[in-house]
DRENTORMI-370388 format. One record per residue (C-alpha): x, y, z. Coordinates in steps of 0.25 Angstrom, whole numbers, plus 5000, padded with zeros to 4 digits. Layout:
<pt u="X" v="Y" w="Z"/>
...
This chain:
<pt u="4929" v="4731" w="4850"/>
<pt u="4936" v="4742" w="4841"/>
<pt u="4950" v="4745" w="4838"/>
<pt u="4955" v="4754" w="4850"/>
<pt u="4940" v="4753" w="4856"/>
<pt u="4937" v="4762" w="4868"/>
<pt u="4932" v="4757" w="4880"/>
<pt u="4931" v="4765" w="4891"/>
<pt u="4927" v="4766" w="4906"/>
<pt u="4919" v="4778" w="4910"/>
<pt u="4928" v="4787" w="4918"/>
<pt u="4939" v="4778" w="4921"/>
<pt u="4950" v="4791" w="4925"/>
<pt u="4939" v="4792" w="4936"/>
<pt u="4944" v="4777" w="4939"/>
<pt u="4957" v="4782" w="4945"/>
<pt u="4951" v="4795" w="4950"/>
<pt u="4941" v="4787" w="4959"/>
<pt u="4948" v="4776" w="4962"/>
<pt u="4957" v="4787" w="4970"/>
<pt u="4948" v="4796" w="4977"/>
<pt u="4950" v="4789" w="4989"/>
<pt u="4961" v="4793" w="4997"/>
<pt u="4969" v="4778" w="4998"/>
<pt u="4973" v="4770" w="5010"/>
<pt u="4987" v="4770" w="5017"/>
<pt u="4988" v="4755" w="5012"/>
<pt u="4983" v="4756" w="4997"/>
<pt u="4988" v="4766" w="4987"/>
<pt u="4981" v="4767" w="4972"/>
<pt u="4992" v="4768" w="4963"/>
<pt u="4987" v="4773" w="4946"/>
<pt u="4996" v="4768" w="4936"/>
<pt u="4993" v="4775" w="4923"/>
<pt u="4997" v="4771" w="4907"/>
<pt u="4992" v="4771" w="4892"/>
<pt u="4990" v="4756" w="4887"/>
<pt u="4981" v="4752" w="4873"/>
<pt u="4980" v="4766" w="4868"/>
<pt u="4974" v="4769" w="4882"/>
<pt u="4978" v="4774" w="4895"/>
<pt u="4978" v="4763" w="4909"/>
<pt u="4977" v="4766" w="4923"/>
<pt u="4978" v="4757" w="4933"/>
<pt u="4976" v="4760" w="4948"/>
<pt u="4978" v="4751" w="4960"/>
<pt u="4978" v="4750" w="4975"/>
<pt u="4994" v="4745" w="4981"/>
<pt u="4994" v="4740" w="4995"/>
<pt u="5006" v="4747" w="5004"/>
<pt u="5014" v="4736" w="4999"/>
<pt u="5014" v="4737" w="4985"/>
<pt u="5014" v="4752" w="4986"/>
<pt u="5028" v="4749" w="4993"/>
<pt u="5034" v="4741" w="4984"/>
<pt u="5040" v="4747" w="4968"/>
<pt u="5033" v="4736" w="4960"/>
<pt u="5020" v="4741" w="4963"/>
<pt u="5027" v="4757" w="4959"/>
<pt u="5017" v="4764" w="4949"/>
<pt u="5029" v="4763" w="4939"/>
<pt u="5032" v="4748" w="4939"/>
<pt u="5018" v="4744" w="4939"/>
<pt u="5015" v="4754" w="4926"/>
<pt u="5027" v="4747" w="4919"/>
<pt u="5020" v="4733" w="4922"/>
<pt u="5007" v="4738" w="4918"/>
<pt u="5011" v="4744" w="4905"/>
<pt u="5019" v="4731" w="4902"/>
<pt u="5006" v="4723" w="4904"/>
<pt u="4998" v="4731" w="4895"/>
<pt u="5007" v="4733" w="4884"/>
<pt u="5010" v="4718" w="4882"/>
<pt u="4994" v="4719" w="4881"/>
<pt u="4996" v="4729" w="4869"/>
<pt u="5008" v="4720" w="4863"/>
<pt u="4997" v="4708" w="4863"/>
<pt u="4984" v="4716" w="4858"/>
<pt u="4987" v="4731" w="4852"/>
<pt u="4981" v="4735" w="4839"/>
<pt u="4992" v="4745" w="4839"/>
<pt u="5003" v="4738" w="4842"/>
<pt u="5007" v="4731" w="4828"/>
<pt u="5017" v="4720" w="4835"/>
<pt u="5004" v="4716" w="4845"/>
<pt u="5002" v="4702" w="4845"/>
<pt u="4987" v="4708" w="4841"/>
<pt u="4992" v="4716" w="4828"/>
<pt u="4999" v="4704" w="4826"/>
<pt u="4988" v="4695" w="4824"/>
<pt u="4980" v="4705" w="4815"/>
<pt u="4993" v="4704" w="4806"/>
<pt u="4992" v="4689" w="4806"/>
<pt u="4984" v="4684" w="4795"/>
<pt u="4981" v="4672" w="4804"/>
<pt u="4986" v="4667" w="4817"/>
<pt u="4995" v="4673" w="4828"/>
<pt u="5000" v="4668" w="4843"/>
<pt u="4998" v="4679" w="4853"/>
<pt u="4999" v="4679" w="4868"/>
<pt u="4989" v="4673" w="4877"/>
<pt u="4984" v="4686" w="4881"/>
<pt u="4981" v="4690" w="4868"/>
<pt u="4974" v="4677" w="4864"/>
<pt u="4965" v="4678" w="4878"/>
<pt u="4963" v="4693" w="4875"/>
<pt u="4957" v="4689" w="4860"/>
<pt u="4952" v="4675" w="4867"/>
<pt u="4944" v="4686" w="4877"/>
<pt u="4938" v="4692" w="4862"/>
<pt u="4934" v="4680" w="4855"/>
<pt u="4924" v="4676" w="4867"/>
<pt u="4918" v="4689" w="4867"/>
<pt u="4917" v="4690" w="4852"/>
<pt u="4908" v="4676" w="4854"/>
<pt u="4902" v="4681" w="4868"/>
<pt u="4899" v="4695" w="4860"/>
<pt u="4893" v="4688" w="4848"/>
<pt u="4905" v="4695" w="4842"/>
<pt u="4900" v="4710" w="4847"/>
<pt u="4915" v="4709" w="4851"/>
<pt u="4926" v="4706" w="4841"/>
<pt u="4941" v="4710" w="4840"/>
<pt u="4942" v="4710" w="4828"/>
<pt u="4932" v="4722" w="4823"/>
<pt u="4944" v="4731" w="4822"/>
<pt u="4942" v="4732" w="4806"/>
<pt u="4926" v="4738" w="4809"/>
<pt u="4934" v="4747" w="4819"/>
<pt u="4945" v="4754" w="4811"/>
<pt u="4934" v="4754" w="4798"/>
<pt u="4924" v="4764" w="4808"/>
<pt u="4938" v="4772" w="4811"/>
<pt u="4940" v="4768" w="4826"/>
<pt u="4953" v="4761" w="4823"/>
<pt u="4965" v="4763" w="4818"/>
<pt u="4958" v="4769" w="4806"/>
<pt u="4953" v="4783" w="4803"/>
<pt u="4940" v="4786" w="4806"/>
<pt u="4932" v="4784" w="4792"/>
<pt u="4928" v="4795" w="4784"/>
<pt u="4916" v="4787" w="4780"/>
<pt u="4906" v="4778" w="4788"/>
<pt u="4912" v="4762" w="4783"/>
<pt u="4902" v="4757" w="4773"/>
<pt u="4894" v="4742" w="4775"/>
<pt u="4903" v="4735" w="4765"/>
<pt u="4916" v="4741" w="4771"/>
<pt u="4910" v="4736" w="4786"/>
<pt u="4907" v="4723" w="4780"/>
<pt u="4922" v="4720" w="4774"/>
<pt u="4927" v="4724" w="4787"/>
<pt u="4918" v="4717" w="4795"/>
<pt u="4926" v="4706" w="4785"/>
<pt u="4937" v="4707" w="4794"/>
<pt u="4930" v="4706" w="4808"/>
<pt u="4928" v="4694" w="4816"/>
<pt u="4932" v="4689" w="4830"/>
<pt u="4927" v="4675" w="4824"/>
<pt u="4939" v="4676" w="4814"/>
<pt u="4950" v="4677" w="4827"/>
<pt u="4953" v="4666" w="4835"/>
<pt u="4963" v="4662" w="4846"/>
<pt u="4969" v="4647" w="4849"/>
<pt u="4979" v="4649" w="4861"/>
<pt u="4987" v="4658" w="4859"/>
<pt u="4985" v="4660" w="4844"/>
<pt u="4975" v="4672" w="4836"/>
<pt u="4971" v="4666" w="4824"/>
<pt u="4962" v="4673" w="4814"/>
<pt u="4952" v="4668" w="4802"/>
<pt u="4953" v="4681" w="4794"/>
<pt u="4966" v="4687" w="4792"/>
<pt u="4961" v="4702" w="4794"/>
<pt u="4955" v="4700" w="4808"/>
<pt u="4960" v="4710" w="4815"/>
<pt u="4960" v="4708" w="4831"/>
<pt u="4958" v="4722" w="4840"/>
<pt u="4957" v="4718" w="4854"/>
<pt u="4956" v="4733" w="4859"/>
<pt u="4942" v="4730" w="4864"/>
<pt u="4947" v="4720" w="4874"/>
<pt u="4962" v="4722" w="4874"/>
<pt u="4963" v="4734" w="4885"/>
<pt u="4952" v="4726" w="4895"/>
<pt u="4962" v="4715" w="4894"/>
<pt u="4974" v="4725" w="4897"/>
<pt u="4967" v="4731" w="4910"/>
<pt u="4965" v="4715" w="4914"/>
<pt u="4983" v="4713" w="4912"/>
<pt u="4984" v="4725" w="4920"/>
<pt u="4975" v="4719" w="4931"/>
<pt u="4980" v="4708" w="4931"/>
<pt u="4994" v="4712" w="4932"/>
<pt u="4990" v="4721" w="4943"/>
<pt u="4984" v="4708" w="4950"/>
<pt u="4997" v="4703" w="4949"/>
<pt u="5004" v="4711" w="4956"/>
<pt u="4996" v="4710" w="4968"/>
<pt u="4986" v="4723" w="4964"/>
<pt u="4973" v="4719" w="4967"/>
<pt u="4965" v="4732" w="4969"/>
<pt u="4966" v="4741" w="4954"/>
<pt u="4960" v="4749" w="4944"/>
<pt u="4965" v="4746" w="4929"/>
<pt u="4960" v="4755" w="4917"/>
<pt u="4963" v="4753" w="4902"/>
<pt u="4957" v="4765" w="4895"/>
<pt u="4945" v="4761" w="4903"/>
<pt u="4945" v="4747" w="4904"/>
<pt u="4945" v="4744" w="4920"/>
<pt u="4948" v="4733" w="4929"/>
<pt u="4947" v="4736" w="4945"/>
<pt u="4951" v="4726" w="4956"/>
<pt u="4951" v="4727" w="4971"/>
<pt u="4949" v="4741" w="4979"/>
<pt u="4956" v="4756" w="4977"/>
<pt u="4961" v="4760" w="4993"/>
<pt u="4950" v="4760" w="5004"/>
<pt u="4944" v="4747" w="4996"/>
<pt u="4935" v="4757" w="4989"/>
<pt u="4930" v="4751" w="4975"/>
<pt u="4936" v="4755" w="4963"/>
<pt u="4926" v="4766" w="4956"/>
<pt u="4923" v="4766" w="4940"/>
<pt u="4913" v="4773" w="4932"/>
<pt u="4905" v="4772" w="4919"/>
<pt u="4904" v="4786" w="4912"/>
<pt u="4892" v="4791" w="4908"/>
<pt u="4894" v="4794" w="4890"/>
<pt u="4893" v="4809" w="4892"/>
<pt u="4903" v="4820" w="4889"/>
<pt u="4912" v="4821" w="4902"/>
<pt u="4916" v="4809" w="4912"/>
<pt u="4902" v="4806" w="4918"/>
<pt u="4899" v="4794" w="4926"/>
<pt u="4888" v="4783" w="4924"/>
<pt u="4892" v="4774" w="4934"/>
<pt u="4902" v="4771" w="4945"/>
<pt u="4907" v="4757" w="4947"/>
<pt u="4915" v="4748" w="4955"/>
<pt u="4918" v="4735" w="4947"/>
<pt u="4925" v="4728" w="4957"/>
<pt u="4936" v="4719" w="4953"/>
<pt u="4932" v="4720" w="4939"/>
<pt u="4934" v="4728" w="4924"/>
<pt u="4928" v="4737" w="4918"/>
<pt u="4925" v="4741" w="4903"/>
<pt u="4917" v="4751" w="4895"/>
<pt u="4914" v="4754" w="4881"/>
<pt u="4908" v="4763" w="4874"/>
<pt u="4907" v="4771" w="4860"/>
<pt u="4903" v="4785" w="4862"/>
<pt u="4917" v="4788" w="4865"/>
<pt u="4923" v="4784" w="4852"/>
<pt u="4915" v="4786" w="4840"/>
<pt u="4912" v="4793" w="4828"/>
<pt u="4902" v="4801" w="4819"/>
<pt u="4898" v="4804" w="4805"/>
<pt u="4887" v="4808" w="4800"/>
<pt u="4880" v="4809" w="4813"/>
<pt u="4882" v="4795" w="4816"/>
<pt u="4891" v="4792" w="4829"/>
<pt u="4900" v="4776" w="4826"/>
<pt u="4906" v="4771" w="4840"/>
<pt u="4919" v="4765" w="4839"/>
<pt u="4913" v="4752" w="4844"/>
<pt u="4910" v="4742" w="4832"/>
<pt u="4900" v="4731" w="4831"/>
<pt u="4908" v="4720" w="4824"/>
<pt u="4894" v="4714" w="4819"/>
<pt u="4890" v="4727" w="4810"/>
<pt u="4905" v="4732" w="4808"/>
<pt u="4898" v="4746" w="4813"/>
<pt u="4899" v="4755" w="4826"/>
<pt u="4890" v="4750" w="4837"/>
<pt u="4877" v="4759" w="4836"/>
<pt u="4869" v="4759" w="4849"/>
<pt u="4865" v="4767" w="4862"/>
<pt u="4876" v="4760" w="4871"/>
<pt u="4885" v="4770" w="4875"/>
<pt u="4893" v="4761" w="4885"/>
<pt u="4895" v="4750" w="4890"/>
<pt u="4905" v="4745" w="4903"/>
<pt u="4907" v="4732" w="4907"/>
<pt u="4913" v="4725" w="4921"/>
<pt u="4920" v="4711" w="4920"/>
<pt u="4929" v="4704" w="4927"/>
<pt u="4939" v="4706" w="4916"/>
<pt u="4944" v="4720" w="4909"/>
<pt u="4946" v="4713" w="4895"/>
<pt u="4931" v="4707" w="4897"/>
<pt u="4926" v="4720" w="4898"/>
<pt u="4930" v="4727" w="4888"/>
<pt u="4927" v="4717" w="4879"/>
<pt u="4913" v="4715" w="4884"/>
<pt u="4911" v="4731" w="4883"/>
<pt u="4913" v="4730" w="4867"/>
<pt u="4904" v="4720" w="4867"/>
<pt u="4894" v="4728" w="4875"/>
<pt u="4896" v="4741" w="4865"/>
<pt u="4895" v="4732" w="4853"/>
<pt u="4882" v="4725" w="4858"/>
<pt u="4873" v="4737" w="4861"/>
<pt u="4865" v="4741" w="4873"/>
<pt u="4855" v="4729" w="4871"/>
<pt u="4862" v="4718" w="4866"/>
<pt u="4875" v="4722" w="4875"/>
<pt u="4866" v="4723" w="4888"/>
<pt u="4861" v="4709" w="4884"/>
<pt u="4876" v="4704" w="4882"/>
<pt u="4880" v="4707" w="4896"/>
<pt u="4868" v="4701" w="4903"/>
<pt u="4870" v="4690" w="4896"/>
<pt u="4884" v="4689" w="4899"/>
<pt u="4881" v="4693" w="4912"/>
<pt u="4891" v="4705" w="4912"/>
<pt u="4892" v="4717" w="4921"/>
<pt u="4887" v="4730" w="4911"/>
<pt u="4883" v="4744" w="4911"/>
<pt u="4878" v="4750" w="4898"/>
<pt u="4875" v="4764" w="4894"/>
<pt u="4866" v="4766" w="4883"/>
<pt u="4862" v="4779" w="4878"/>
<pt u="4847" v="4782" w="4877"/>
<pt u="4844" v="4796" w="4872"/>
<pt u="4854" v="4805" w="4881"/>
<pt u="4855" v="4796" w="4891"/>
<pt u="4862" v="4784" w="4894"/>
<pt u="4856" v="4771" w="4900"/>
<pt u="4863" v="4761" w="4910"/>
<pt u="4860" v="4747" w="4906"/>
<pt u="4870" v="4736" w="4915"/>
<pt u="4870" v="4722" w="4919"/>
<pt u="4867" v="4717" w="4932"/>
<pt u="4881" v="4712" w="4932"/>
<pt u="4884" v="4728" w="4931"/>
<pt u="4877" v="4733" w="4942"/>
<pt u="4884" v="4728" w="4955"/>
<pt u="4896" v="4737" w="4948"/>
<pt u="4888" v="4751" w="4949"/>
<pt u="4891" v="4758" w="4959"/>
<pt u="4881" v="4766" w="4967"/>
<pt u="4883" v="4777" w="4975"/>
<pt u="4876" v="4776" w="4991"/>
């Protein structure tokens, strides 16, 4: 929900590392193609039959080239950063501006969960974030008073944004959109489905932490995530095997600041204009869809431990909380979550 928002899946260079501990069969052959996308890096690995492996199309050159074109179309359509984006574009606009159709379903995707979240989520909080320094703009030198929050909260409003077909339209000219908290899931889903396409049914696709897994690695052995535990080193929480499905986590004890003893997550709570201020720790969501799981993890990280676990049994969502209780950290998940853990016999 913040400019240039950190989600991240526990250990996810273990992903590959796991995922290749086994010794593949003669027929299937896991291939790793590896680049930097959204500020980020992106690893994709997948299984190819014998016959793919036989045939250049499926080379690890040609199919980076077709993955970097998918996901750098995604940046012309939705980067901050690029100033000729359709997105910059719009925030320039004072009113009204056609995009593509897969920027409108991306900003479509955000105004239901704005009105599903009871606007916990909203795309537009980009001037709350750059005010508390985790923007563009410098950290501040001094905490943001109550009257500069409230004139930029001025500016901040998902109810302000609209889409009609293919058109953004917006009833204040100085809403700014950020898509960065839904964006990458939505580009680990191109990537997918581009794999898909081509006849690849058994992958592994991370975005700077955002996963989606399909099929099987050789030896039809599941493929194996983790959770990491918030401790200093790489620790594991939990193993998982999500199935033909994506993964996201969020969390703020990775990104945030101090002064004056007080600790400010990068995370904003659109509703007070402030950094969230709770004991969740983390929070990892597994939904069918990659860009649907990152968002829902904001909302998570916004809503709290308590009104967030409530949230996802409502919505009947597969979730694993951590929340921090003195020196240690308590699980809290869905009983959607718990087929997904995987136990060791």
């Amino acid at each position: 929900m913040m400019h240039q928002i950190t989600k991240w899946l526990a250990l996810i260079g273990l992903a590959f590392f796991i995922s290749s501990c086994s010794d593949p069969t003669p027929k299937t052959k896991l291939v790793l193609v590896q680049g930097k996308t959204m500020g980020t890096y992106y690893q994709v690995t997948m299984a190819l039959n014998e016959q793919q492996q036989l045939d250049a199309a499926y080379k690890i050159s040609a199919i980076q080239v077709e993955i970097d074109k998918q996901l750098e179309l995604v940046n012309d359509q939705m980067s901050t950063y690029r100033p000729d984006s359709e997105l910059s574009r719009f925030n320039k606009a004072k009113e009204t501006l056609e995009v593509s159709p897969a920027t409108a379903y991306v900003v479509k995707a955000s105004l239901a969960l704005f009105n599903q979240s009871n606007g916990a989520f909203d795309v537009t909080v980009g001037p709350l974030v750059n005010l508390w320094g985790f923007g563009p703009d410098k950290k501040p030198i001094k905490v943001p008073s109550d009257e500069t929050i409230k004139k930029r909260q001025q500016w901040v409003g998902s109810q302000y944004l609209g889409v009609r077909d293919n058109t953004l339209y917006k009833a204040k000219p100085e809403l700014y959109v950020d898509l960065s908290s839904i964006a990458k899931g939505y580009g680990v889903d191109v990537v997918a489905q581009y794999l898909e396409s081509r006849g690849i049914n058994d992958y592994l696709v991370d975005i700077g932490g955002e996963l989606r897994a399909k099929g099987v690695k050789p030896q039809n052995e599941q493929w194996m995530l983790a959770i990491e535990r918030p401790n200093i080193g790489q620790n594991v929480q939990r193993l998982l095997q999500i199935g033909d499905n994506a993964i996201a986590t969020s969390g703020d004890y990775r990104n945030y600041y101090e002064f004056d003893g007080i600790r400010y997550s990068h995370t904003i709570d659109p509703k007070t204009g402030k950094p969230i201020n709770h004991k969740l720790v983390s929070v990892t969501v597994i939904h069918e869809s990659s860009m649907m799981a990152d968002g829902l993890a904001t909302v998570i990280s916004v809503l709290g431990p308590e009104e967030g676990l409530t949230f996802a049994k409502q919505q009947k969502l597969a979730v694993f909380l951590l929340v921090k209780q003195g020196d240690e950290y308590i699980e809290q998940f869905t009983a959607e979550f718990k087929p997904y853990l995987f136990e060791e016999k």
